[in-house]
N, C-alpha and C positions, 0 to 999 in steps of 0.2 A: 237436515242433511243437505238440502238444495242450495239453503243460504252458505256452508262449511263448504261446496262442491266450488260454487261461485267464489268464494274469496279465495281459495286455492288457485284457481284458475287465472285471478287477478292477479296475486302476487307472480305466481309461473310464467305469466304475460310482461311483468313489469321486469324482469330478471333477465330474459330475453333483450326486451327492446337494450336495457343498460347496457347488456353485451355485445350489443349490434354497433350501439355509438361508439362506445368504448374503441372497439375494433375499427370501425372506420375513423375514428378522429387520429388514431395511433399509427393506421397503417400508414402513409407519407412517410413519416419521421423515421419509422422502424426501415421503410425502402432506402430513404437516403444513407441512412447507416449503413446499410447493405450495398448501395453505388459505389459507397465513400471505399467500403473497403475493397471492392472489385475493383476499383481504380484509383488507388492513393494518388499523391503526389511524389514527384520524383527530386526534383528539384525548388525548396521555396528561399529563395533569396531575396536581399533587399537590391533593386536597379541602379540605385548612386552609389552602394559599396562597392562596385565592381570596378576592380581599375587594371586586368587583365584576363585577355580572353588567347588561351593557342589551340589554333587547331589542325590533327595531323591528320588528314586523309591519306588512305596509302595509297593512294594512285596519284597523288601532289604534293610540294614541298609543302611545310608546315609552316601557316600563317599566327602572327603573333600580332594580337590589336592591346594596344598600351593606353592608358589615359594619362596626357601631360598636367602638370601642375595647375593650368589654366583650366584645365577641364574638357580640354578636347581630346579626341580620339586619332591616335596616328597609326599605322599599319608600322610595323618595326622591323619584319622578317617575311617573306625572304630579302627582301629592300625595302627603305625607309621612303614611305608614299603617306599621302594625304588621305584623309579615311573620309568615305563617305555618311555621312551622319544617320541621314535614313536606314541605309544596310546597318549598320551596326547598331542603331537602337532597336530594329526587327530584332539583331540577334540577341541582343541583351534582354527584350521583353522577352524571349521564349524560352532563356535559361533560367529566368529571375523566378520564373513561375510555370515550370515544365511539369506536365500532369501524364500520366498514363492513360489508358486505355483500358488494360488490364493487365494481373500480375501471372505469367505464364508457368513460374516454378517462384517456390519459395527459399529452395537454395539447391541451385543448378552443380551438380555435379561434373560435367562436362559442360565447355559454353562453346565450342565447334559447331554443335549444330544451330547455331544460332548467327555464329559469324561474327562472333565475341572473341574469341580466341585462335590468331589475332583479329581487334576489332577493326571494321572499314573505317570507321571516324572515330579519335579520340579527342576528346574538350575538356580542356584543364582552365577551372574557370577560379582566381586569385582575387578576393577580395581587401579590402584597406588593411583588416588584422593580418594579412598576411596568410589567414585561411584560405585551404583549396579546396576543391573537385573537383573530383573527376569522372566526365560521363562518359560511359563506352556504346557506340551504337554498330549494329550490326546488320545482319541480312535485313530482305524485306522479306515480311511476315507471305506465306503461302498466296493471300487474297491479294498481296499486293498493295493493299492501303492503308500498308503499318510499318512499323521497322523494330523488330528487337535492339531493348536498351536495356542497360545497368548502368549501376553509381558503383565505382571502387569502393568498400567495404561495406556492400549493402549486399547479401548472397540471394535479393532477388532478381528473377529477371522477369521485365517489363515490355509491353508493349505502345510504341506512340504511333501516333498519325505520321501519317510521310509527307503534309505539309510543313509539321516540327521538325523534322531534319533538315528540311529545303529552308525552313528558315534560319536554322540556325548554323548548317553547316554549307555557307556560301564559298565562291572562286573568291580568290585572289583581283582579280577584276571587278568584280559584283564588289567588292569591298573599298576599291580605288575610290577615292574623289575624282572626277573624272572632269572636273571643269578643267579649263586650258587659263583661266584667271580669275583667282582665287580672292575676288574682293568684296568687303560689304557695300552691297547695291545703296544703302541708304546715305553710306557718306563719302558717296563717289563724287570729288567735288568738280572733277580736271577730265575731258577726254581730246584725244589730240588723235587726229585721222594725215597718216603722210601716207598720198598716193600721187603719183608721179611726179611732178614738178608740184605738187600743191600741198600744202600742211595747212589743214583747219583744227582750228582750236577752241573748244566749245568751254565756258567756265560756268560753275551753278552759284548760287545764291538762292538756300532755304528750295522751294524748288522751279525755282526760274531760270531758265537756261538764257545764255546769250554768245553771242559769236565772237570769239575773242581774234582771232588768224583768218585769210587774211588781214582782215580791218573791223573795226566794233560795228556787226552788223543785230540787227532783232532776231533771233533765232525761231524757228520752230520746233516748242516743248516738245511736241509728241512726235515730229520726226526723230528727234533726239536724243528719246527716251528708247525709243524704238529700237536706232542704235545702239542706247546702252545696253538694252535687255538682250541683243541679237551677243555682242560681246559677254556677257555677263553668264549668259548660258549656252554659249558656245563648248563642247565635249570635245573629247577626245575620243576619234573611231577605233575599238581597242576590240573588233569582230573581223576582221579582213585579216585574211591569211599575209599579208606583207610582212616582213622583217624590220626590225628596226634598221638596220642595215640597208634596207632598198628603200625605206621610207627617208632616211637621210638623204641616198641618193638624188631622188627624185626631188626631193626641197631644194637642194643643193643648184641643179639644171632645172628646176623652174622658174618662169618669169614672175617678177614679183607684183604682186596684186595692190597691196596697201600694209600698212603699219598699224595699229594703233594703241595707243597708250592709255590706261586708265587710271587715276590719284585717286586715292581715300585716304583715311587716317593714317595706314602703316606706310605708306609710300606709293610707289608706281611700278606698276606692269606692264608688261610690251609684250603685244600679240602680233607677227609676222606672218603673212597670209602669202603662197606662190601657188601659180597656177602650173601645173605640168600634164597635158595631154587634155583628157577629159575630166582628171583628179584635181583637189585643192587639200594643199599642206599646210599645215600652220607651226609655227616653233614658238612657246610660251619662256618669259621668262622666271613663270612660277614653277613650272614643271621642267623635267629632264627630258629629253626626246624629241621627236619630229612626229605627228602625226595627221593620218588624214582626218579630213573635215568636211561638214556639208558646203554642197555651191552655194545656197539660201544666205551662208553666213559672208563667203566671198561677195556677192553681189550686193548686199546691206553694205559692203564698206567701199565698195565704186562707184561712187557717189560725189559731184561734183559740190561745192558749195553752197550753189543756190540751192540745190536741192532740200540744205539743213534752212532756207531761212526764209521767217515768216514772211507769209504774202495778203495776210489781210491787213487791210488799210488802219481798223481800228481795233485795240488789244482790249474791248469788250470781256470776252469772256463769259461767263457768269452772270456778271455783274450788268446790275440797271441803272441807266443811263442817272443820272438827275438830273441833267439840264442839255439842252441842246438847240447849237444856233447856226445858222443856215443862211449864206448869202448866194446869190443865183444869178446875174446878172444885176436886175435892179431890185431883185427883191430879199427882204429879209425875213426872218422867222427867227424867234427867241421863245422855246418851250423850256420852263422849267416847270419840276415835281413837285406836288402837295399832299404828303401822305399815300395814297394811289390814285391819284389823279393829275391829270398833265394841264396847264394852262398857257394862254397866250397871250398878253396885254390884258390881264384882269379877268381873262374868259377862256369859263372849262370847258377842254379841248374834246373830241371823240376819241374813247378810248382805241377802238380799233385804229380808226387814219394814224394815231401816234404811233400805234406799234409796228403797223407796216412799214411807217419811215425807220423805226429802230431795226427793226428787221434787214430790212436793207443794207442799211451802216455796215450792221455787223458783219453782215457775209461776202459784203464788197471784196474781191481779192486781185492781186496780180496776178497774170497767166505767164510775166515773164518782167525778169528784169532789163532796164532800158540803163545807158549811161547819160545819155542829153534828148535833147527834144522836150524838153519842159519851159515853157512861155505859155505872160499871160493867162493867167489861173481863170475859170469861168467861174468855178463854185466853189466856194470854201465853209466847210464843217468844221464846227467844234464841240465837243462830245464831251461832258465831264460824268466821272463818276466816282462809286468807292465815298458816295458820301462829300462828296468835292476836292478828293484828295489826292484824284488821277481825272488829266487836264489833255486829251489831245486832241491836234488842230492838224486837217488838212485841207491842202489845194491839190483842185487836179484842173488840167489845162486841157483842152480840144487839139487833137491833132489828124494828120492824115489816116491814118490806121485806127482810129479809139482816144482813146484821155492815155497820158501819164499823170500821176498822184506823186506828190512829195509832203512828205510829214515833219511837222515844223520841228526844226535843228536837226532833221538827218540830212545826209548827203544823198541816200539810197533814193532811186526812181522808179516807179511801179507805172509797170503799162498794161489797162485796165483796160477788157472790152468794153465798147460801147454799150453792150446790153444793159451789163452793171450799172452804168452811172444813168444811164435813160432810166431804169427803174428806181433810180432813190431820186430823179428828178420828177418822175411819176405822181411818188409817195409824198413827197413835197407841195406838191400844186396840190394833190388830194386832200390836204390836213383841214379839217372843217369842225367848228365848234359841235360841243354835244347837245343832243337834243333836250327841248326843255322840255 
């Protein structure tokens, strides 16, 4: 009877535990099933099919976002404007794949109290077959951080988050492209700067900027670039209670700040920049209107010449020297590279003393440009690099005030303090073989 009492007991134990796993392994699955249908999905579309989105707010005219042939997005109604790519991919990711919350009724008899009848936003979203929907959103939910929704012949009604609405039912403004030049930064090959009597002209090659206006001067890249980037992402201020009407005005009787022109592959745009009061206007020729603009942007294009053009003596860069030769009065130095190691007359050099003289080279600059006063050169450097492939040689001459520097076949004359050239003559006398 004790052994019959025991195995009973075993089995009854083992029937338990089954049901224990059983239940825990299933409860997940059996939950998300239960999530899934507390909160379907409302909308699952494919995001490249979509090549029309309108949407009517009743408290503003009804925006209509179209996709052209090429595959961009244009705003087409209330007026035909340039679509901002980020805003309308937000709204297209939040239509493609709009999920609920939860389902409120499963077929609402009245949609009044919900603020569906008529709705506050309606979105009529047109895909490539020509197939639509249409989403209806309404009041905000009691709590506040929801909005009742429906789909046109779906007789539920849904609840979404009320950052889903904010994404997807944006202003007319929030939708604008709102750059004032509209161009691909990468193959911007031309910019042209006309401020007062002066037109500079900057041309690229790959991405090497050079000073085309006045005269072929050395440019500096990253002033340059700087420029570009200030034009490139220069807005339109579309937040200021001004009219378009008073903003003409004020362009119209402002003084005029500067011009500037930018080329890429499709052509050339012209941004006009005036100043009136404490405001600055700009008039684009990619866009229609007058509007305001930051000073940051004005002041990036008042900007004299020199200011775009390089002032270091040598276009280093990156790149290590490979060879370098050094006349100084009566003395000479010829280091060229082996591998990583510098040598002088058959004898390897200290690696520090060399790179202090490179050092130097490289950061030497003009504090200003000079037109004459260059006689009589005391030192002349020649720097090759890039593998031997880039060769330049300069003199700089002793004068009253510091050195001028001139770089062989330019015209251009750099007048260099004295500190600079004392310390690459420094590094020079300092050069000392390595220790053995």
């Amino acid at each position: 009877m004790k052994l019959r009492s025991l195995i009973l007991a075993v089995l009854v134990l083992g029937a338990l535990a089954g049901t224990l796993y059983w239940s825990e392994h299933h409860k997940p699955a059996e939950n998300t099933a239960k999530a899934a249908d507390a909160s379907p999905a409302i909308l699952k579309l494919d995001e490249g099919s979509i090549t029309k989105v309108e949407l009517k707010d009743k408290d503003a005219p009804p925006i209509v976002l179209a996709k052209s042939n090429s595959g961009s997005w244009q705003i087409t109604a209330p007026k035909q404007y340039s679509a901002d790519t980020a805003n309308v991919s937000s709204t297209l990711s939040s239509l493609s794949s709009l999920n609920s919350e939860r389902v409120i009724e499963d077929k609402a008899a009245d949609l009044k109290p919900y603020g569906l009848d008529p709705p506050a936003v309606e979105v009529d979203v047109t895909e490539k077959d020509n197939k639509s929907q249409k989403l209806l959103l309404g009041d905000d939910t009691p709590a506040g951080s929801g909005v009742y929704a429906m789909l046109v012949g779906d007789p539920r009604i849904f609840t979404i988050a009320s950052f889903s609405k904010s994404s997807i039912n944006k202003s007319l403004n929030e939708f604008r492209d709102k750059r004032l030049l509209q161009v691909n930064v990468d193959q911007v090959s031309r910019i042209e700067l006309l401020r007062k009597s002066q037109t500079i002209e900057f041309g690229r090659t790959k991405d090497t900027w050079q000073i085309l206006q006045p005269k072929p001067l050395r440019a500096d890249g990253f002033q340059v670039s700087q420029l570009m980037q200030k034009l490139t992402d220069a807005k339109m201020d579309l937040t200021g209670p001004n009219t378009d009407k008073e903003t003409a005005s004020a362009f119209k009787a402002g003084t005029q700040v500067a011009t500037a022109k930018l080329t890429d592959s499709s052509g050339t745009q012209s941004l006009q920049i005036k100043k009136n009061k404490d405001n600055y206007y700009a008039k684009s020729s990619a866009v229609d209107g007058v509007y305001k603009v930051n000073a940051d942007l004005a002041q990036s294009l008042d900007k004299d010449v020199d200011d775009f053009r390089n002032k270091k003596l040598f276009d280093l860069g990156f790149s290590e020297p490979d060879k370098i030769e050094i006349h100084s009065g009566a003395k000479t130095g010829v280091l060229t590279k082996n591998g990583s190691d510098w040598f002088e007359n058959g004898k390897k050099m200290d690696a520090d003393s060399v790179q202090s003289l490179i050092s130097n080279l490289s950061f030497v600059a003009a504090d200003k440009f000079v037109e004459s006063g260059f006689e009589n050169p005391t030192i002349e450097a020649t720097v090759t690099s890039d593998a031997g492939k880039h060769t330049e040689k300069v003199s700089i001459a002793k004068t009253s005030d510091g050195y001028i520097a001139k770089r062989e076949n330019e015209p251009a004359l750099y007048h260099v303090q004295s500190t600079s050239v004392d310390s690459i003559q420094k590094a020079f006398d300092g050069l000392k073989p390595a220790k053995k």
